[in-house]
Every structure is written in C-alpha cells, then in structure tokens.
N, C-alpha and C positions, 0 to 999 in steps of 0.2 A: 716379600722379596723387594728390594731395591733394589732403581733404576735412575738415570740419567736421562733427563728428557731433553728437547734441542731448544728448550727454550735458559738455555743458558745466560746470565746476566752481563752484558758486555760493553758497559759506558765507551761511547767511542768520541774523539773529537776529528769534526768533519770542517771541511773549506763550504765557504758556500755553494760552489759550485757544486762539490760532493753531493750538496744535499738535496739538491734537487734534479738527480742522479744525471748531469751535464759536466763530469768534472773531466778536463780538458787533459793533454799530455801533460806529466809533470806533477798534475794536481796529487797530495798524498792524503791518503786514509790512513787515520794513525790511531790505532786501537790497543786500550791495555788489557791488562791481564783480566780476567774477569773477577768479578768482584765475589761472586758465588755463584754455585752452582743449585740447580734445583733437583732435588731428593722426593720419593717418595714410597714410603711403606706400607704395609696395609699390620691391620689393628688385629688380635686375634679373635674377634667377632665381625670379620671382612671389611672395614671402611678401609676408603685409599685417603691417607693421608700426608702430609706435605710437610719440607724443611727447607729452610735453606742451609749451603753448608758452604762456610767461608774457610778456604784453606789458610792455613798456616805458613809465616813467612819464612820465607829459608833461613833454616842455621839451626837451634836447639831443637831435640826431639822431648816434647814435653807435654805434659797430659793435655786433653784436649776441653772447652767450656762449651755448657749446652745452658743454651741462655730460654727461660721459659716466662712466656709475659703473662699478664692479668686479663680478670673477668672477659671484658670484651673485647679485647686488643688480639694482635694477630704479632708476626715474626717483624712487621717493615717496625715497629717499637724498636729494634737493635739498628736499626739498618747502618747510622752512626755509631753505637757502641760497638756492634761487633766487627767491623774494617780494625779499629786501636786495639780491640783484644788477638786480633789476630796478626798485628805486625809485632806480639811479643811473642811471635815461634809457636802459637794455639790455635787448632784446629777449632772453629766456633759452628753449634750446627742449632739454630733457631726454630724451632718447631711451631705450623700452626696448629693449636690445640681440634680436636675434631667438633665442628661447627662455627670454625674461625677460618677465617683467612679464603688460601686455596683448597683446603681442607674438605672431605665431604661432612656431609649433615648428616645429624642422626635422625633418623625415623623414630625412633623412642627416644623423647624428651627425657627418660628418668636417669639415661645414660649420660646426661650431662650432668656428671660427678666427678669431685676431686678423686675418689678410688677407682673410676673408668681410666680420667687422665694418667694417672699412676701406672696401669698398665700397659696406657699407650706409650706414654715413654720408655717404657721396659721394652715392649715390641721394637724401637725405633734401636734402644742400643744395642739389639740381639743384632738388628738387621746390620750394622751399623761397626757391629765387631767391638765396641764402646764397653770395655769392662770396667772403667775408672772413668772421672770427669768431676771438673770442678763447675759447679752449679751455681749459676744467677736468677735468682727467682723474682720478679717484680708482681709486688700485691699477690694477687691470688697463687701466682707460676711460686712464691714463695711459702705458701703452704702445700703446695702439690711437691715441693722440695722438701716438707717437712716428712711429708706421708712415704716419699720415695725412700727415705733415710730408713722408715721402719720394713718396706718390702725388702728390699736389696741392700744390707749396708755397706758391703764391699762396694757398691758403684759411685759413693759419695764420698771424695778423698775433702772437699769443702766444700762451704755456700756464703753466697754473698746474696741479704735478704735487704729487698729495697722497698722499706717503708710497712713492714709486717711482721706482725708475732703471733704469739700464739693464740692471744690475746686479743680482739679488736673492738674499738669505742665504737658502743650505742649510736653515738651522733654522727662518727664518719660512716658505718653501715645504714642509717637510716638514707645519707646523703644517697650512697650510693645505691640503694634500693629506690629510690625517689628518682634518678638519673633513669635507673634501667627501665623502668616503668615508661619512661616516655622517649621510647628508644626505636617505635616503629617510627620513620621518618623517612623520608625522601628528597632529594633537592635536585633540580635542572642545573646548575650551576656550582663548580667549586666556591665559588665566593658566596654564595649561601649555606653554603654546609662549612667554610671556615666560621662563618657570624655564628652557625647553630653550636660546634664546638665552644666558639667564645663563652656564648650564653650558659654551659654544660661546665666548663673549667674554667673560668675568669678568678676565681677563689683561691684556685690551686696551683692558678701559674700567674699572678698579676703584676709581673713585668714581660709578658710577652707582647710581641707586634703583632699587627696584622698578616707578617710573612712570616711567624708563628704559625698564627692558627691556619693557617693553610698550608704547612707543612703537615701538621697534626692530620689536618682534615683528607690530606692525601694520602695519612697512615689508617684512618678507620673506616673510610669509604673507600665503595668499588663501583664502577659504574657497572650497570647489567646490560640484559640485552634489551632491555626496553630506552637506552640510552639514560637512564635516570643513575642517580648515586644513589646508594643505599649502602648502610651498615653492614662492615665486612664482616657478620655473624649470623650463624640461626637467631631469629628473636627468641627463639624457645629458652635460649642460652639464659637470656637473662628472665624467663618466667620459673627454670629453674633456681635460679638464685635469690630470687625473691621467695618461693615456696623455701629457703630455707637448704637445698640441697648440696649446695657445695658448702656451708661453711656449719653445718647442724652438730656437727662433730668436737669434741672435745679435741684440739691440737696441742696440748700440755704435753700429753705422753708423748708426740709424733717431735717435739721440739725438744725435749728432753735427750730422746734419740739421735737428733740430727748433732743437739751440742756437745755430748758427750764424747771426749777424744777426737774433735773434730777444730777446725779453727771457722770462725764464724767472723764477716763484717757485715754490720748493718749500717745502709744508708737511711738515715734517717731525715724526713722532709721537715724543716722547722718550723713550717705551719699546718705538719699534717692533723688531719680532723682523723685519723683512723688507726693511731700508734701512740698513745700518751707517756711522755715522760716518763710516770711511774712504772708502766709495763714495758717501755723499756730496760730501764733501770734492772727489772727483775730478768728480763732476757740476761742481761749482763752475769749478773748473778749466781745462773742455775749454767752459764757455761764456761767451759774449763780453757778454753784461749778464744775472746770476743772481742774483737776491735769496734770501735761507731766512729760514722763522720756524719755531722750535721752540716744540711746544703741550706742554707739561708731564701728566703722569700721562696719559699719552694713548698706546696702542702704533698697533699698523695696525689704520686709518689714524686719524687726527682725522674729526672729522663735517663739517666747517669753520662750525662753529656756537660753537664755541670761542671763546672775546674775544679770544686770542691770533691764531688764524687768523683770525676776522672782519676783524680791524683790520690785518690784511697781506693780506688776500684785496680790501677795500676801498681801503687807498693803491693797491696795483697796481692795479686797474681806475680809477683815475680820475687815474691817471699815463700815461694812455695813449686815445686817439681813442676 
C-alpha cells in the first residue's frame, strides 16, 4: 500500500526574523510548491520502502520517468535532474533501492540482487497505478532497467542508460569493487566525508570544487542517531556485489530485450573506466533506434546535470509521448 507521509519536501524562503520564529507584523513567509512528495510501498516479501515523487508541471498529460540510481547511491542522485525532467509535463518518481537511502534493510544479505530489485520496482508501479514509464537508469539502476525490460515489457515505452551496458570493463569493476571494500567509514564532520568522497571519485570527476564534493557527500551520507555520518546504505549492499551478486549474470539477453523496438540514449562518460568504446559501439549495433552523447572530463558516470547530458537527456524526453 501506499501512503503520504507529512514529511513533505517544502524549500521555503524566510526573512530573518521569520527564522528565528520573532517575525514581526508584515513579516512574510513565502513558501513554494513543494518540490516532492515522499511515497512509500512495501516489497512483496514485507520491506517498507521509499520514493520520492516529483509532480509534473502543468500543461501536457504525458508518460511519467522513474529514474533508478546505482550500486550504492540512493534517490537525492536525481534531486537536480529530476525538478528539469519534471517541468516537461512528467511525473518523476525516484526510488530508494531497498538498503539505500530511507529505504529498509534486508535481514538476508542474498536479497541484494538485481532480480529482488526488479521486483521491487514492479511492486512500486502496481502500488503506483504506473503501467507505462520511460526509465533512466544510472550504472547499476541501468542494468536493473535491462532485467525490468525482460519481466514486464509493456512497462518500458524507453531508457536512457547512463554510462552502462551490457558489457562492463575488468578494470572499472575492479575499481569499483576496490571502493566498496572500503566503504565501512564514519565521519564527525561533512568536511571530512567531502575530503573522503574527493579521495573515492577525484578520477571520475576532476574538475570538481570543493563545493562539489560536499554536495556529493551530502547525497551518500546520513547522519544517525549516534550524531556521526555514515553511508546511506546497508554495507552488506556492497559485500554483495563484491561476492559477485548483482552483476554474475549474463545481461546480453536482458539488453537485447530492452533495445529491441525500443529507442535507447546512452550517456556516455568520456573518461569512463567501466563502458569502453568498443562495447559501446556494439550497444549501438544490436539496437534498432540508439542515440549517445558523450559528456567530456567526465568518467562513471556523468550526474546528468552536465549541459552536454542535459540537452540529450532533454531532446529525447520530448521526442517521444
């Protein structure tokens, strides 16, 4: 079942006096539309898990995007993309995968699988009324876009795959298994958990600032109740994916499936360590209408915040219902 909880998202702009709640006759509170609203479904093996859902701006009634992020990332990944996908008239609803985000954990570790996720996402669009949707999958949410194409293919009218095929390099998976591995960490301070992002993605974003990686570090961290940050995921999450669980699977047939009579763009990072040329190349290939944009100084993945992804992440959605 889903529900609305009152922790609604509601950026407001306040006087100073507002804010430190002495604000005078005259003084105004000036509050806009909320940005999203907070969703939550349960899994058909009982977890309660969580979305956000960004409404669509007034005017065309047109399919809605369900934007699903990677390995260890959670939904605040969109928080900038999805606001622009939703002032073209689409309904955007971000999901945290279950052991991300607000998400609950699993008790068994083996259910952090790309086929568990598959049919969380299925539960969310039941709950959800969701019989169509065009999909954005970043790294891993883009192989769980592949698997979803072979459960339900009526639910996938397209996909926009950022920085993933079917395909992935030896040497960006090693990276990436090297990352997760040293992913129990803690920090007393955001300005140390931006340095430890730095140290984690300097490679894969090395024109960012320091008001970068503290953006970043404000999307994979949560503080708890111990007052400390900590990674906004089960660690299990990634002792899974080091055992090999989420990606042990052949994705050939699952991507085959997704391109066939289907229109596909792929954002491709131009320094990515985990997408090579020639594999993309063959994505192109095996599907029957494939657009790429290449985002410059950019490895795995792009943010799609990028002018280069924006403005191809933007023609495709309004090239299409």
């Amino acid at each position: 079942m889903i529900s609305l909880t009152d922790n609604t998202r509601k950026p407001a702009s306040i006087t100073p006096d507002a804010a430190d709640g002495t604000a005078g006759e005259g003084t105004l509170l000036l509050r806009k539309v909320p940005v999203y609203q907070d969703r939550w479904w349960s899994t058909s093996d009982g977890l309660r898990l969580y979305a956000r859902d960004y409404p669509a701006s007034p005017g065309r009634v047109r399919l809605p995007v369900i934007c699903l992020h990677g390995l260890t990332r959670n939904s605040a990944d969109f928080e900038e993309v999805a606001p622009y996908i939703a002032r073209l008239d689409r309904r955007v609803i971000v999901p945290d995968l279950r052991g991300r985000g607000l998400s609950e954990h699993d008790q068994d570790p083996t259910n952090y699988h790309l086929w568990t996720y598959a049919r969380d996402i299925l539960d969310l669009c039941d709950a959800m009324g969701i019989g169509q949707a065009i999909f954005v999958g970043n790294s891993m949410g883009g192989l769980l876009t592949m698997a979803l194409s072979t459960l339900r293919p009526t639910l996938m009218r397209s996909a926009i795959l950022n920085d993933v095929g079917p395909v992935l390099s030896p040497r960006g998976m090693a990276r990436i298994a090297d990352n997760a591995r040293r992913q129990h960490v803690t920090f007393k301070t955001w300005h140390d958990a931006g340095v430890h992002v730095a140290e984690q993605y300097r490679m894969v974003y090395p024109n960012y600032t320091p008001q970068d990686w503290q953006k970043m570090a404000k999307r994979v961290f949560i503080k708890g109740r111990d007052h400390l940050l900590h990674l906004a995921h089960d660690p299990r999450v990634t002792e899974a994916f080091v055992g090999g669980a989420v990606t042990g699977d052949d994705m050939g047939p699952c991507y085959l499936s997704l391109a066939t009579g289907r229109r596909i763009l792929l954002v491709h990072g131009a320094l990515s360590d985990l997408l090579t040329e020639k594999d993309a190349k063959a994505m192109a290939a095996a599907a029957s209408d494939f657009r790429r944009v290449d985002v410059d100084y950019v490895g795995h993945a792009p943010t799609l915040t990028e002018p280069q992804a924006r403005a191809a992440v933007h023609d495709f959605l309004e090239s299409q219902g």
